[in-house]
C-alpha positions as CSV (number, residue, x, y, z in Angstrom):
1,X,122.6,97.3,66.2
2,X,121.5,94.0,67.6
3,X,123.2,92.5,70.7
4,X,125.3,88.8,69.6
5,X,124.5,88.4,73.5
6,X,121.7,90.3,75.3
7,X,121.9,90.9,78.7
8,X,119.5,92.1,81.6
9,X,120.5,92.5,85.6
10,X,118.3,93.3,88.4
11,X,117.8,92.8,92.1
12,X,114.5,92.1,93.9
13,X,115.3,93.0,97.7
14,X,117.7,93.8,100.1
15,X,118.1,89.9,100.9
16,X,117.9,88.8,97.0
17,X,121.7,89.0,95.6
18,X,121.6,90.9,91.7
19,X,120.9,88.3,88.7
20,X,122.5,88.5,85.7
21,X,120.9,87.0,82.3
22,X,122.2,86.5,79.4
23,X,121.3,84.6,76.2
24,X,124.2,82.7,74.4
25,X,123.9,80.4,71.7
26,X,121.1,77.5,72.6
27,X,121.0,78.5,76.6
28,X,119.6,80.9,78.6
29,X,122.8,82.0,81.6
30,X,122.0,83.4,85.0
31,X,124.9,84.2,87.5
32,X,124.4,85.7,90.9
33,X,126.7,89.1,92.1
34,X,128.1,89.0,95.4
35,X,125.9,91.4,97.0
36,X,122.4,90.4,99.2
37,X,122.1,89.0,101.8
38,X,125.3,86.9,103.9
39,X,124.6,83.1,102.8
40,X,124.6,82.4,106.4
41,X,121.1,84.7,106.6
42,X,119.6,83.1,103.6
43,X,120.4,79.7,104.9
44,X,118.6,80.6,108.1
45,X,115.8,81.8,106.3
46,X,115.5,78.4,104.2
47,X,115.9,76.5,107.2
48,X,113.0,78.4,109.4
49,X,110.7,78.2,106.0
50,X,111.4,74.3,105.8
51,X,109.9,74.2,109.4
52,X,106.9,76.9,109.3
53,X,106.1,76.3,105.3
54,X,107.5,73.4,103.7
55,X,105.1,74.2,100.2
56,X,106.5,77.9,100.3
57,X,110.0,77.1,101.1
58,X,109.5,74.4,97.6
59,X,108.3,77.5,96.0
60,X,110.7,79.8,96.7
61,X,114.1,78.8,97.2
62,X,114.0,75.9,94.4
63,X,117.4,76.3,92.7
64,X,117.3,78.2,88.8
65,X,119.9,76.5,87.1
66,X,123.0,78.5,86.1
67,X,122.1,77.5,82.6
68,X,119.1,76.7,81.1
69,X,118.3,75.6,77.3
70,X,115.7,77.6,75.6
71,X,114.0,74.3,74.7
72,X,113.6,73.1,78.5
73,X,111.4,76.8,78.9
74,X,107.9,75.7,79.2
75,X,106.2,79.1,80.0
76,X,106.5,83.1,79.7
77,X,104.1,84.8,81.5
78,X,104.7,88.4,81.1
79,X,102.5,90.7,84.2
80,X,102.6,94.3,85.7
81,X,103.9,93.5,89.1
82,X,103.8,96.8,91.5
83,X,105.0,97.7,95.0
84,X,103.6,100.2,97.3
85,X,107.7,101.9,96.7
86,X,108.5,100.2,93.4
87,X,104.9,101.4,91.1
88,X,106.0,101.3,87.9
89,X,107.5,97.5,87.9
90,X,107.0,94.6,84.8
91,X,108.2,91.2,85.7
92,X,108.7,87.8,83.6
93,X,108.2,84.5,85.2
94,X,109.7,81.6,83.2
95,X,108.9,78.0,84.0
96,X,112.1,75.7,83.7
97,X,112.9,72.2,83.8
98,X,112.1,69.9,87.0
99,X,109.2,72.5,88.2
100,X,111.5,75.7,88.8
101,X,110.5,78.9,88.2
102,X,112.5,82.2,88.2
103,X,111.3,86.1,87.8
104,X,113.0,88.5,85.9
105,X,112.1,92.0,86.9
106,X,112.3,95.5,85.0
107,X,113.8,97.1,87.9
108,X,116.6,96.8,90.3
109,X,117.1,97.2,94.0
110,X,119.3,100.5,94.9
111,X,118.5,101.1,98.6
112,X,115.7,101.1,100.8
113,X,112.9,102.2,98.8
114,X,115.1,102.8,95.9
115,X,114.7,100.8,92.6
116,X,116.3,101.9,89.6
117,X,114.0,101.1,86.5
118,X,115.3,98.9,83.5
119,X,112.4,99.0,81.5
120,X,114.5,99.4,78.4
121,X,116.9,96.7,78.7
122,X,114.0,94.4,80.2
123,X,112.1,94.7,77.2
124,X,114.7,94.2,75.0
125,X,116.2,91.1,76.5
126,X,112.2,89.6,76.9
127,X,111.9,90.5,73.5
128,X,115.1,88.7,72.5
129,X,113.9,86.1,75.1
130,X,110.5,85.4,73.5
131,X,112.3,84.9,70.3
132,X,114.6,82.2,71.3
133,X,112.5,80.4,73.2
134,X,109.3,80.2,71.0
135,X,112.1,79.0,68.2
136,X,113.0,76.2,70.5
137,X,110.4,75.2,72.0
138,X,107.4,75.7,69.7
139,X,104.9,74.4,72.3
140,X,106.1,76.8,75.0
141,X,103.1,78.8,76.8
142,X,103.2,82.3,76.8
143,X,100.7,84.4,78.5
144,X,100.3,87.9,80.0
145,X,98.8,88.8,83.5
146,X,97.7,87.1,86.2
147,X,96.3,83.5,86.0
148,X,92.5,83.0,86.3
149,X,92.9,81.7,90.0
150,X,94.6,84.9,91.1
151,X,93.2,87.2,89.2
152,X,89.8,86.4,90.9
153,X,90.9,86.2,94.5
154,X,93.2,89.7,93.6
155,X,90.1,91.6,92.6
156,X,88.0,89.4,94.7
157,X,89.8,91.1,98.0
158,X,90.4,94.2,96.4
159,X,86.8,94.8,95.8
160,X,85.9,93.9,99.5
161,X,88.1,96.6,100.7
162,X,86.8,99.3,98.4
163,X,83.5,98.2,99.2
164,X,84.1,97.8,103.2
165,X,85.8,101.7,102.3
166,X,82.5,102.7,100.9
167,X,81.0,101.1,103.9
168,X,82.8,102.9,106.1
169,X,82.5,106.5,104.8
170,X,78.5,106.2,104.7
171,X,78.2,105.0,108.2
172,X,80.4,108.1,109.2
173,X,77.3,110.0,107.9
174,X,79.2,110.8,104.9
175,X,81.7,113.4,106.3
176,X,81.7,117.0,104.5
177,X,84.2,119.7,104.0
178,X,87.8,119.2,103.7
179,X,87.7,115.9,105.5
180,X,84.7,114.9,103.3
181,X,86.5,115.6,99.7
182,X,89.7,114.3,101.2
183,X,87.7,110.5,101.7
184,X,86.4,110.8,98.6
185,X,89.8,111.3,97.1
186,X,91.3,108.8,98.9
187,X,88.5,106.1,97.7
188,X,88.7,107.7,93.8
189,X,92.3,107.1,94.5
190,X,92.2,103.4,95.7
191,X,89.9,102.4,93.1
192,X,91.6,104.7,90.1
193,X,94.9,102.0,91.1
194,X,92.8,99.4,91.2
195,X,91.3,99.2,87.7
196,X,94.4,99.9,86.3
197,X,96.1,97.0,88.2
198,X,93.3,95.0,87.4
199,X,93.0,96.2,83.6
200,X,96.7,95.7,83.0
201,X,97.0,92.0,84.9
202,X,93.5,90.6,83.5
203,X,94.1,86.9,82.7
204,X,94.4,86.5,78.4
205,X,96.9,83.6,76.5
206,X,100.0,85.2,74.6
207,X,101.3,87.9,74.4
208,X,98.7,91.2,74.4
209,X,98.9,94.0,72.2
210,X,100.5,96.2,74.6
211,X,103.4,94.2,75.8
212,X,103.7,93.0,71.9
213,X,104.2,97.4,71.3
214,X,106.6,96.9,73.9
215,X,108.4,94.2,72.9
216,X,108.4,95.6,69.0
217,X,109.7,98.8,69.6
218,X,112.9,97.0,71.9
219,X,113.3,95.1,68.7
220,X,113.4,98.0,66.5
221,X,115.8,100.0,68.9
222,X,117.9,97.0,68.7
223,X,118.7,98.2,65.2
């Protein structure tokens, strides 16, 4: 049965407190739990970004509103965002009023190198999400992946490495044996991770078919 008020929580980090969202009504609710980091620590960090990176410290520490009408959403961009310790993660950036911008992510902080995937209750409240806000806002941009900028410089670096790898292995004379097979590996490895990095994050408008399977079957198991 569908939720009156669908709810997600999850926490980035160690320093990052856990975000709950819900949708009620016309508005989109986030509140903040009481665990993260001491708001002495994150003060200090926001004061030492001020000085080293005012741009970054804009970027990251702008204030998501408490409450947010789905009408005031101007973007949804929906991307596969892994970590070396967290693999498996999805993430939702929404673009608010006055320039803010706020991730939701599928999974949720436990301990270090713990996180606890959500993936069913992320995809149900982006699904619920979508539907609100498109609704509301009509003219709203939804996308999935990365944008064309970062996508390029991504892969762009990526590719060096794989190629400065490659590089690396010949000028060793192309090692044999166990230590042979076990570069090889390790370079099938890198670029098997890449491709699917780079397949599942390539830059397209909407939503794709994939997320849209996604999203469809958290509809249907509303139900």
């Amino acid at each position: 049965m569908a939720e009156d008020h669908p709810r997600h929580s999850s926490r980035s980090g160690i320093l990052e407190p856990t975000r709950h969202w819900s949708l009620t009504g016309d508005d989109l609710v986030m509140t903040e739990g009481s665990d993260g980091a001491r708001p002495a620590t994150r003060r200090a960090i926001g004061f030492a970004l001020r000085l080293l990176a005012p741009f970054l410290h804009q970027r990251l520490l702008d204030r998501w509103p408490a409450t947010v009408r789905f009408r005031d959403i101007r973007a949804i961009r929906l991307r596969f965002d892994p970590t070396r310790v967290d693999p498996d993660r999805w993430s939702c950036a929404l673009d608010g009023p006055a320039r803010t911008r706020v991730v939701i992510f599928s999974t949720s902080y436990k301990g270090l190198a713990d996180f606890e995937d959500r993936g069913p209750a992320f995809w149900r409240f982006v699904r619920a999400l979508t539907d609100r806000v498109t609704q509301a806002n009509p003219a709203v941009r939804l996308a999935t992946g990365l944008s064309r900028l970062a996508f390029a410089v991504q892969m762009g670096v990526a590719g060096a490495a794989v190629v400065l790898l490659c590089a690396l292995y010949f000028m060793l004379g192309g090692p044999t044996g166990v230590s042979g097979a076990l570069s090889l590996g390790a370079i099938g490895a890198v670029l098997v991770l890449l491709l699917r990095y780079g397949w599942a994050n390539r830059p397209r408008p909407g939503i794709d078919e994939a997320s849209q399977e996604r999203l469809d079957r958290a509809r249907m198991e509303e139900f």
